[in-house]
Every structure is written in structure tokens, then in C-alpha cells.
Phi, psi and omega in degrees: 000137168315167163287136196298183214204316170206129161268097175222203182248162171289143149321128188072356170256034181000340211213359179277150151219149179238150193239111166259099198232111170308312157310330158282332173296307164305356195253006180274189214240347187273176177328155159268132194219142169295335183257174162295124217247034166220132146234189195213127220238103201215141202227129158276101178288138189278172164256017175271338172287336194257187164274211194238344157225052185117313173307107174306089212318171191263334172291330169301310043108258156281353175295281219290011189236315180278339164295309187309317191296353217249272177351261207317307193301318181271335165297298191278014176259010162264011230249333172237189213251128190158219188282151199255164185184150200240130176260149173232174216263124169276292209211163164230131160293178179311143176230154162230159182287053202258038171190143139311149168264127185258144162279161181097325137138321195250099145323116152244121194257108193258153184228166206181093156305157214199320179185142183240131148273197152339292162243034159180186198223160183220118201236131183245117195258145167234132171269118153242143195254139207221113156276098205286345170275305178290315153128029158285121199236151186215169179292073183282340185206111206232122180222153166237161188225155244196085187241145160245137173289110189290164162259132151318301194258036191154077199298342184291354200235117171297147151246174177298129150315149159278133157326148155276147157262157175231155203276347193223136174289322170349302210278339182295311177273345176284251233323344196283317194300331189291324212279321182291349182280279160015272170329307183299323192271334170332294169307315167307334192282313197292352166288005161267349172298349173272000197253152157205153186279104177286125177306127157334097171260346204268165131002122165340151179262165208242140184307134167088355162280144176318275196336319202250053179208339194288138219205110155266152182236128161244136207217136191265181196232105228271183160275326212257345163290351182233154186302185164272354151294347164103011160239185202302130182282165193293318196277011181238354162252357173273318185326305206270014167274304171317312168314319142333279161312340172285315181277324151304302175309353176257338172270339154279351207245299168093037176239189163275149185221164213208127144326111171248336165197135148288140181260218182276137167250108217270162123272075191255010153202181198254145186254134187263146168316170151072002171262141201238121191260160209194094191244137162247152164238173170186160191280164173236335202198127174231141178246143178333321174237019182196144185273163190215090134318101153274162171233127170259098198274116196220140172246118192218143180289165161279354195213318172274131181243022168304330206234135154245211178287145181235151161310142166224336173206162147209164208206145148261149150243147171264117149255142165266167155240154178237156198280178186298337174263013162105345220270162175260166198217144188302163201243124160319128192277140170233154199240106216279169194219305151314151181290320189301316190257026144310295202278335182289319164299359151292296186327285172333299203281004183247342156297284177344283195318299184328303204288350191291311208285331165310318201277339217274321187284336191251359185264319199314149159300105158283177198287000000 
């Protein structure tokens, strides 16, 4: 590895360093830039990080992936001279989880721009995991993200990305395809915003039913969770989606349960300090070995009565459950009762199928 070019800490990371070397930046296969268009993010998972038995939530995880892209993405949309601006998290493509994180240890988090459009950027980020006693390292997390730049001095007002140069037309041309698919599903997503998860008022719920696993967290919203615009940063709502979704998936199953994927994680406004946020989950689906969560995020002030709750993020997560020696263990089946989580519960099992069937085509040999 170059020698690093600036050494500090990430926000909110105390034990972080993120290492920017210009020379390794140049030497990647990605856009070229005057700034560095890689950093790289590196961590000792605590045990505060983890679960009871060792396992590293899937929300830590992802805090920590949204920090590196924040990083990279507002340093380079500051990178020339003009209006000053914070970029902030629009959408997370699909992520899947693939090896447990352990405590003891080392997250390493690579950040990468990969392609800017007008008004936002798109940073494809990896986790790699370093068992700091053998030195052995393996893959755990591959995400792409999705930032628009805010003005400092006008949170309301989007500004221009600066360009990339790209070393191939191609990587130009992937990245435009990427961007407009994106976009498109983005706009499909908002017909959903109108659902809410209504609270359990009935009787204990009969076990393995939606009602009796379904779960709110209500959270006021801090100083030390928001940017310098004063609102919530993207990697401290997803951390508190995942949580969520980790006590439903622990109330049906009552096993150790593991983050196994997230699905596109949507943004659709911004949450202000001193605002009280209200994230539910619920099952939606079960497959033999794996649960299907929505998390619904709704925010609303305490003092403005300009606004009333509005939707602010929403996501499916995948949990497995494992047995105390890591191994998986079948999912208790659930049993939808209502016609709505019937039908959520088709939605689901036509997500499952899909995606089985995308890994199934993509695990053939090719010819």
C-alpha cells in the first residue's frame, strides 16, 4: 500500500482511521479524478458491536459503509472551487452480508466513485474482514450508494456534481445504465408510502403470526446523529432499521439471527435534529431458511406544525437463524392471517423466487 497522503478520524468513529493515498487511487481501474477517488476505512469490531454471540450486527455494518461513502462523495463534490456542500445518502442498492464479522475483528471498508451524474454520485464500496491473530481476510460486503450534494448555506438546494474522468468509455456507459435503472425503481418504490404498520391493541397474537413479532422503536433524533445540516445522517437510520428488524426476526424465531441481506434502501426526505422518528418492522415472508422484514421509517416534528408524519426511508432485510455453532437452522413458517399480509406475503415469495433464481443463472458455468 502507498504511503497514506491524510490521516483521521471518520465521524462518529472514535478507533477509525480512514487512509487517503493518492497513489493507490491512480493506480485503480476506476474514474480518475485530481482528488482521491478511493479511500479505504479500517475498524476493531468492539463488543458493543455485536449480538450475545459474537456476531456483528448488520446495522454497524452498514453505518460504517455509509460513513466511508459520505467521506469520499463530499470531499469530491467540494473538490473545486464554488458553493460549499455535504453530500448526502439518497438510496443503497441491494447488499448482501456474505461471511460474518466477528468481535476482535478488523473491518476493512474500501470506498471507490464509480460514476457521477449531474446531481449525485454513486460510490461502490467493500468490506473486507482481517482476523488480526492468523492474518487471514475474507469478503463480507459489496454495496453501491447513491449521494446528492446539499449547499451548506441552503439545505434545499441540490448542486452540481463535478465530473469524472473515466480511463475506459465504457465504465461511462455501465455507470449511465446503472444510474437510469436506479432512478426508474426509485419512482416504483413511492407507492408504497401510504402503508403503515398498525400497533398490536388486540391480546398476545398467536406465535409465527405477523402481529406477534412486529416491532417499534421510537427515537428522538440527537445532535451527535446529524450532519452539519442538522439532519440525521443515512448510516444512523439504517443502523436503527437494522435493529429493528434484528427484534423481529429474534421474536419469531427466539434463535441467534444474523443480517443475511438488505434490499434497495430508499430515502425519501430528510429527518431534522429534535424530530422523533418511528421505525417499524414486520415479517413479510418465509422461506425455509430465511425471514423476509419490511422496515418502515416515519418522521415527524415535535414543535412544527407545518409538517405532519411523513415516510422517510423504507427497506426489506433478510435474516437467517443460526444455531450456537454458526450452522443454519430452519425458520419457524409464518402465518399470514389478513388478506394484506397474504398479498404482502405473495410479494415476498415472488422476491425469494426471483432472486433465487438471478444467483441460480449466475452461479452455470459459462460456455
Amino acid at each position: 500500500m502507498a504511503t497514506p497522503g491524510l490521516i483521521y478520524s471518520a465521524p462518529g468513529l472514535p478507533d477509525t482511521c480512514a487512509l487517503f493515498s493518492l497513489a493507490a487511487a491512480a493506480s485503480m481501474s476506476g474514474p480518475d479524478a485530481e482528488t482521491p477517488s478511493a479511500i479505504q476505512i479500517c475498524r476493531i469490531m468492539r463488543p458493543d458491536d455485536a449480538n450475545m454471540a459474537g456476531n456483528v450486527h448488520g446495522g454497524t455494518i452498514l453505518k460504517m459503509i455509509e460513513e466511508a461513502g459520505v467521506i469520499i462523495s463530499t470531499r469530491h463534490c467540494n473538490s473545486q472551487n464554488g458553493e460549499r456542500c455535504v453530500a448526502v445518502l439518497a438510496r443503497v442498492e441491494r447488499t448482501d452480508f456474505l461471511s460474518p464479522l466477528c468481535i476482535g475483528e478488523v473491518a476493512h471498508v474500501s470506498a471507490e466513485i464509480t460514476y457521477t451524474s449531474k446531481h449525485s454520485v454513486e460510490v461502490q464500496v467493500k468490506v473486507m474482514c482481517e482476523n488480526i491473530l492468523t492474518g487471514t481476510k475474507k469478503l463480507t460486503n459489496k454495496a453501491t450508494l447513491w449521494y446528492v450534494p446539499l449547499s451548506l448555506k441552503n439545505v434545499d438546494k441540490v448542486l452540481e456534481v463535478p465530473p469524472v474522468v473515466y480511463s475506459r468509455q465504457e465504465q461511462e456507459e455501465e455507470g449511465r445504465r446503472r444510474y437510469e435503472a436506479q432512478k426508474l425503481e426509485r419512482m416504483q418504490t413511492k407507492w408504497r408510502n401510504g402503508d403503515f404498520i398498525q400497533p398490536v391493541l388486540n391480546p398476545v397474537p398467536e406465535p409465527n403470526t405477523v402481529s406477534y413479532s412486529q416491532s417499534s422503536l421510537i427515537y428522538l433524533v440527537g445532535t451527535l446523529d446529524c450532519t452539519l445540516h442538522g439532519f440525521v445522517r443515512g448510516g444512523v437510520t439504517m443502523k436503527l432499521m437494522d435493529d429493528v428488524a434484528g427484534i423481529v426476526a429474534a421474536r419469531h424465531c427466539k434463535t441467534n439471527i444474523v443480517t443475511a441481506s438488505v434490499d434497495t434502501i430508499n430515502f425519501y426526505d430528510k429527518i431534522k435534529r429534535g424530530h422523533v422518528i418511528t421505525i417499524s418492522g414486520r415479517l413479510t415472508f418465509t422461506s425455509n431458511k430465511s425471514m423476509e422484514i419490511e422496515v418502515l421509517v416515519d418522521a415527524n416534528s415535535l414543535v412544527e406544525n407545518s409538517q405532519g408524519p411523513y415516510r422517510a426511508a423504507s427497506a426489506f432485510f433478510t435474516y437467517v437463524s443460526l444455531s450456537q455453532d454458526g450452522r443454519s437452522l430452519p425458520v419457524p413458517q409464518l402465518v399470514p392471517e389478513t388478506e394484506d399480509e397474504k398479498k404482502r406475503f405473495e410479494e415476498g415469495k415472488g422476491r425469494y423466487l426471483q432472486l433465487k433464481a438471478k444467483r441460480q443463472g449466475q452461479a452455470k458455468p459459462q460456455p
